[in-house]
One Martini backbone bead per residue (centre of mass of N, CA, C, O) as a GRO file, in nm:
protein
   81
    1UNK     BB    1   0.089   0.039   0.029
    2UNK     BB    2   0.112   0.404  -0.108
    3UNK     BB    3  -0.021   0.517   0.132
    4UNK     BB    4   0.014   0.785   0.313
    5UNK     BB    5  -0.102   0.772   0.648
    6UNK     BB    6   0.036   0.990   0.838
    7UNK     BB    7  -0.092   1.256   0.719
    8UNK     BB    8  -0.437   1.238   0.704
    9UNK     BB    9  -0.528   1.426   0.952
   10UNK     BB   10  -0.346   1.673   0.894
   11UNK     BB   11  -0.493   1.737   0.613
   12UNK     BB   12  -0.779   1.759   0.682
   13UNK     BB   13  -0.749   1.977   0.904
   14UNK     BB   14  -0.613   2.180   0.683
   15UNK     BB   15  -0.860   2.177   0.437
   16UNK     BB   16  -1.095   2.292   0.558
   17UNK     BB   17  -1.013   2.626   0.425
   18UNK     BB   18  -0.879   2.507   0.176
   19UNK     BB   19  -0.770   2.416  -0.155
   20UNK     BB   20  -0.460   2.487  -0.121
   21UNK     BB   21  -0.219   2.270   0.045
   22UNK     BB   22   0.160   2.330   0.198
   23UNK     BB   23   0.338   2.106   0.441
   24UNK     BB   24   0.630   2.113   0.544
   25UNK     BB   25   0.841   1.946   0.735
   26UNK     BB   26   0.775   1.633   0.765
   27UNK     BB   27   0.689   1.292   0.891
   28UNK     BB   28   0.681   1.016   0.709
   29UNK     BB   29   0.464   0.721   0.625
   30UNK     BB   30   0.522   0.462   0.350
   31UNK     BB   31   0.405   0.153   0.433
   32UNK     BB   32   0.680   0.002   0.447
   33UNK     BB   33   0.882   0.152   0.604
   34UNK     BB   34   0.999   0.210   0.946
   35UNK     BB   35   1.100   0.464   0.883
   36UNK     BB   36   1.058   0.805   0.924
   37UNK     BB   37   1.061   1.045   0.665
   38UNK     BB   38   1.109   1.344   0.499
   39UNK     BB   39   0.848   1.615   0.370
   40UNK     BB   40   0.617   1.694   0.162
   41UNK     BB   41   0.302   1.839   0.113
   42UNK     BB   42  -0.014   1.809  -0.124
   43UNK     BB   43  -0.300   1.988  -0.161
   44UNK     BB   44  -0.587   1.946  -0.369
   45UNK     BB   45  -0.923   1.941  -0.284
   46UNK     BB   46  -0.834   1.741  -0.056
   47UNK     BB   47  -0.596   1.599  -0.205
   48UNK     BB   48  -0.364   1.446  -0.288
   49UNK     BB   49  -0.100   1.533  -0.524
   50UNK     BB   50   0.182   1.558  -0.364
   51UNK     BB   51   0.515   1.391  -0.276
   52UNK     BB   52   0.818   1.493  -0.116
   53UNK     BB   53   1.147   1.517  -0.059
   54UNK     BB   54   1.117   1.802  -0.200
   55UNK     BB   55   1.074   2.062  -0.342
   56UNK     BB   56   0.769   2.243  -0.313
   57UNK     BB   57   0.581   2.451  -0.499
   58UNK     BB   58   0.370   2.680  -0.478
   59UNK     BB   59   0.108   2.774  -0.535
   60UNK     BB   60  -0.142   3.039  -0.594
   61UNK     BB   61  -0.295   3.057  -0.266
   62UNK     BB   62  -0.163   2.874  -0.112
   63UNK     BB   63  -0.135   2.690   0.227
   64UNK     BB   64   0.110   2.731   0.442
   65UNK     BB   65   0.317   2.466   0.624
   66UNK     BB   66   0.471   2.406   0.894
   67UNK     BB   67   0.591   2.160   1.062
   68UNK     BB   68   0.936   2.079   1.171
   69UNK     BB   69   0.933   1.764   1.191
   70UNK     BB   70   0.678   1.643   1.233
   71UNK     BB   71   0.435   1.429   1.352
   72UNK     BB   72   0.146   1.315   1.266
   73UNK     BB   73  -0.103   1.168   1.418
   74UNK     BB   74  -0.177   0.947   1.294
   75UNK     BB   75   0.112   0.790   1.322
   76UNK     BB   76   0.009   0.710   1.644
   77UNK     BB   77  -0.194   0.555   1.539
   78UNK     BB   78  -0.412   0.268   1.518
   79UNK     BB   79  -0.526   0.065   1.284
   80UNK     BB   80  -0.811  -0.172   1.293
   81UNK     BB   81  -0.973  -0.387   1.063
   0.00000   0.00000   0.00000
């Protein structure tokens, strides 16, 4: 599975006011690797648009987050199926 779940709560909340957010300096969880990894998250409408450990530039008028290198909290949740 390479949705990257770590992501998703912070996402959902980061979205609820804006059209297009980028996260920057986050700790991601690639649903393989035992370790998170640092990388930045686009989302446009809702969803991911685009996840990379390198710089993605803001689209213009989308809503800059810093992370600070923090692990958002969803990667702390287990869910159990």
């Amino acid at each position: 599975m390479r949705i990257l779940i770590a992501v998703s709560a912070l996402l959902l909340a980061a979205t609820a006011g804006a059209d297009t957010v980028l996260i920057n300096d986050v700790r991601i969880f690639n649903g393989v690797d035992a370790e998170l990894s640092a990388g930045n998250v686009l989302v446009d409408d809702g969803r991911i648009a685009k996840i990379s450990s390198t710089t993605i530039d803001a689209p213009e008028g989308a809503t800059v987050i810093d992370g600070n290198g923090r692990v958002p909290p969803a990667s702390r949740t287990v869910v159990k199926p």
